[in-house]
C-alpha positions as CSV (number, residue, x, y, z in Angstrom):
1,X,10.0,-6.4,-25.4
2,X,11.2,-3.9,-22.9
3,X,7.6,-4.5,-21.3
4,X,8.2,-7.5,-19.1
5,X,11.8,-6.5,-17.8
6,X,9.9,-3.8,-16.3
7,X,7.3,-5.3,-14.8
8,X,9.8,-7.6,-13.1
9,X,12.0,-4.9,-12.2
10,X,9.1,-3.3,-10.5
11,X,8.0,-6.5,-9.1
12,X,11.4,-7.0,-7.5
13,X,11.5,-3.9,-5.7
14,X,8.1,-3.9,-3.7
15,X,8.8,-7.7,-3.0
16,X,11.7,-6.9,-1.5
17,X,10.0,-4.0,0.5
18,X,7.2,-6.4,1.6
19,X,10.0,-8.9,2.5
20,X,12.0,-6.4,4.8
21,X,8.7,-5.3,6.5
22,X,7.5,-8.7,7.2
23,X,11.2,-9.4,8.7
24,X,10.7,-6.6,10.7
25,X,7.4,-7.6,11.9
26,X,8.3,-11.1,12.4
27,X,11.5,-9.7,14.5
28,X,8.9,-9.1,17.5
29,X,6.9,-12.1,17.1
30,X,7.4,-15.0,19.8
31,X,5.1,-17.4,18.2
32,X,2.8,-17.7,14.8
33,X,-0.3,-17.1,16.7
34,X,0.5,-13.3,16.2
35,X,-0.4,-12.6,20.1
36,X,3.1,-12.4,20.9
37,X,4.1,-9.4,19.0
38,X,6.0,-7.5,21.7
39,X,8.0,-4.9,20.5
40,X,6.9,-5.3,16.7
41,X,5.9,-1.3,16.1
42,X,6.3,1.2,18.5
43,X,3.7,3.9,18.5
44,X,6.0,6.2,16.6
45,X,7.5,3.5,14.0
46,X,3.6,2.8,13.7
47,X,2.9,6.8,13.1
48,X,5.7,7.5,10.4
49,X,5.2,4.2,8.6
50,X,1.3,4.9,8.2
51,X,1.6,8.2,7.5
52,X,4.3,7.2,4.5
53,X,1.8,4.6,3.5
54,X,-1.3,7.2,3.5
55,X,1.3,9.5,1.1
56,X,2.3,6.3,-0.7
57,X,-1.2,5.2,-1.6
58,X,-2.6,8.7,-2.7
59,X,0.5,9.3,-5.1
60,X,0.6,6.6,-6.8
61,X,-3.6,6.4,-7.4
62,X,-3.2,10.2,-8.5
63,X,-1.1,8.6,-10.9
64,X,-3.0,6.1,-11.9
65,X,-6.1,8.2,-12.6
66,X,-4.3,10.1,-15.7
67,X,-2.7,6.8,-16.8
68,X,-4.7,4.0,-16.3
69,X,-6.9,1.7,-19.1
70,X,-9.5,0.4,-17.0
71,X,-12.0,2.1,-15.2
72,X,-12.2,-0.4,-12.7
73,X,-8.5,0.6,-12.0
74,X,-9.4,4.3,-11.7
75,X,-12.4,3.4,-9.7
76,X,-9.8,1.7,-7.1
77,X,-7.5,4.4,-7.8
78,X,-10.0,6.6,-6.6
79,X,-10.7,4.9,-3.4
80,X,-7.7,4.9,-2.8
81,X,-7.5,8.7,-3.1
82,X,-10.7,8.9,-0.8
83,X,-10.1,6.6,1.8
84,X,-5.9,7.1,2.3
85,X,-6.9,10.8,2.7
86,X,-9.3,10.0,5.4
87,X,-6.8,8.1,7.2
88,X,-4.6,10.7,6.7
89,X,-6.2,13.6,8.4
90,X,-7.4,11.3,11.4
91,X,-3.5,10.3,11.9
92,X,-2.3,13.6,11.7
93,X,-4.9,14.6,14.2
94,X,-3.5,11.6,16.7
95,X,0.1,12.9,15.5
96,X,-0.6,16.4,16.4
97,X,-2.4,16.1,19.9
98,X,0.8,12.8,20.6
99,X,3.2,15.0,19.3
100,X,4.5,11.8,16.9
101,X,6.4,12.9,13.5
102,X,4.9,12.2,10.5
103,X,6.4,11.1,7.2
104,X,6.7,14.6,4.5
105,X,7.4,12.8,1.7
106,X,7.3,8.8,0.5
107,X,10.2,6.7,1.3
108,X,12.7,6.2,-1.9
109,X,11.3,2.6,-3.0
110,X,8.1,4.6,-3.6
111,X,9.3,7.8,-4.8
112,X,11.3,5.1,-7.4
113,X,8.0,2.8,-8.4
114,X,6.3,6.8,-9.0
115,X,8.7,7.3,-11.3
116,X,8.4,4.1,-13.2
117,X,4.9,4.1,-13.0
118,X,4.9,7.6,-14.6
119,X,6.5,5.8,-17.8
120,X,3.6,3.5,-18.1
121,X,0.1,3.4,-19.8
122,X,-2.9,1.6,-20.6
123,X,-2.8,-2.3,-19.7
124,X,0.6,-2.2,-18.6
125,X,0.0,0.6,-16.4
126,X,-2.8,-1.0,-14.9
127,X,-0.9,-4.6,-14.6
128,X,1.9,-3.4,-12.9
129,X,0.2,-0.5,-10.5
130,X,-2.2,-3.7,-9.3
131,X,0.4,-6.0,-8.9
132,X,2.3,-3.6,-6.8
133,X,-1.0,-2.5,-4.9
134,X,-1.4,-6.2,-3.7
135,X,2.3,-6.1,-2.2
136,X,1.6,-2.7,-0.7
137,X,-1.8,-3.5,1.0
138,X,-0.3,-7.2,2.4
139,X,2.3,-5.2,3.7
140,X,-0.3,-2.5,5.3
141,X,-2.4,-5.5,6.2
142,X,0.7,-6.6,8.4
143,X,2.2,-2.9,9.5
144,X,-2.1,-2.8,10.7
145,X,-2.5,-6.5,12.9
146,X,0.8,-5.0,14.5
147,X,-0.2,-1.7,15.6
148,X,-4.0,-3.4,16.2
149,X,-1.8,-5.5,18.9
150,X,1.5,-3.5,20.2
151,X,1.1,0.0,20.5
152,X,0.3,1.7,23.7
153,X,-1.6,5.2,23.0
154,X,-5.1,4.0,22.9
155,X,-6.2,6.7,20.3
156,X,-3.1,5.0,18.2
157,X,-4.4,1.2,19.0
158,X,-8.1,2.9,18.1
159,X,-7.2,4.6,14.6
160,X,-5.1,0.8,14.2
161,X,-8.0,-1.3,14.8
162,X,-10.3,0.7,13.0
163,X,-8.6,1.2,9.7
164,X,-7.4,-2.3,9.6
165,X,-10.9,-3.4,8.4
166,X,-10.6,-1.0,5.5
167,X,-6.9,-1.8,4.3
168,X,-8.0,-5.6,4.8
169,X,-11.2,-4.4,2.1
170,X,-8.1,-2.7,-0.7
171,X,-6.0,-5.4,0.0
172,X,-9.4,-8.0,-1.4
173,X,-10.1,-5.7,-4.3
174,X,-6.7,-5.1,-5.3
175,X,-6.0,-8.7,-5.3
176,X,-9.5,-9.3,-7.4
177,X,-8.1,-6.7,-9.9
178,X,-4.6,-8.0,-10.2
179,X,-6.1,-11.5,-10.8
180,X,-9.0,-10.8,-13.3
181,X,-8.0,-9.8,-17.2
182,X,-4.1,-9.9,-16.7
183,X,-4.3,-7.2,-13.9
184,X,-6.7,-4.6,-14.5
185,X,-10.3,-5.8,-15.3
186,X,-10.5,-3.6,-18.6
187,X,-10.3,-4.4,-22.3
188,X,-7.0,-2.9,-23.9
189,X,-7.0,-1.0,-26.9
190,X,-4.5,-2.3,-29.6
191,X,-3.5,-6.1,-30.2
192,X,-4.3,-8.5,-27.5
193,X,-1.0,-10.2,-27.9
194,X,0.4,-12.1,-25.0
């Protein structure tokens, strides 16, 4: 019973995040043809907000590898360990030689969906953390085509245009994932009720 309030709730708060992301995109844009992004990120919004994501990503997969059903979700889960981590260090070496600050710590709507992730196991673990992987990656997806566009230190546009491909690729197998098997791909152990 308590199972689909939380799902909701959860739901709620990362569409709301993906909302006021998109609004901020959108703020810059001139025309729907996305080549009139003018002051949509800044090289340093850019920095801090991928940097948050990178730390974003990896927490909540660390998560998910001690919590979730499926092993298709801990595959994912795992790349997303792999691949945020990669980013990672090749931002922070951008952020280091730019002298751009870097998030410490995920932003509060994370550090929140951690927390109510960490309550959760098995398939509706794995429904939920996919769900909330597709509105994470549509949002990196857009925070990505912005910076790919609008910032000004070429190493910055470079690391942009170059990871885009790859957060385009989790954004595609999260969605697979969240739409196969109620959201995680796997069978669940105990009564397949609905």
């Amino acid at each position: 019973m308590r199972r689909f309030p939380v799902v909701v709730a959860l739901f709620g708060l990362a569409l709301g995040t993906a909302f006021a992301w998109n609004a901020a995109a959108q703020e810059g844009k001139d025309g729907k043809d996305g080549k009139g992004t003018g002051q949509a990120v800044t090289d340093e919004q850019f920095a801090f907000k991928a940097s948050e994501t990178d730390l974003a990503e990896i927490n909540l997969a660390n998560i998910a590898m001690t919590r979730a059903n499926s092993a298709d979700v801990k595959q994912f889960a795992q790349k997303m360990i792999a691949d945020h981590g990669k980013s990672s260090k090749e931002l922070l070496t951008i952020a280091n030689k730019k002298n751009l600050k870097l998030a410490a710590s995920m932003d509060a709507k994370h550090e929140e969906l951690a927390k109510k992730l960490s309550g959760l196991q098995g398939q509706e673990f794995d429904t939920t953390y996919m769900k909330n992987m597709v509105m994470g990656h549509e949002m990196a997806v857009m925070l990505y085509q912005s910076a790919a566009q609008s910032v000004k230190d070429s190493d910055l546009k470079a690391f942009a245009q170059k990871t885009l491909p790859v957060v385009q690729e989790h954004l595609k197998m999260a969605k697979a994932l969240a739409g196969g098997s109620k959201g995680a791909g796997g069978t669940e152990k105990g009564k397949g009720e609905r």
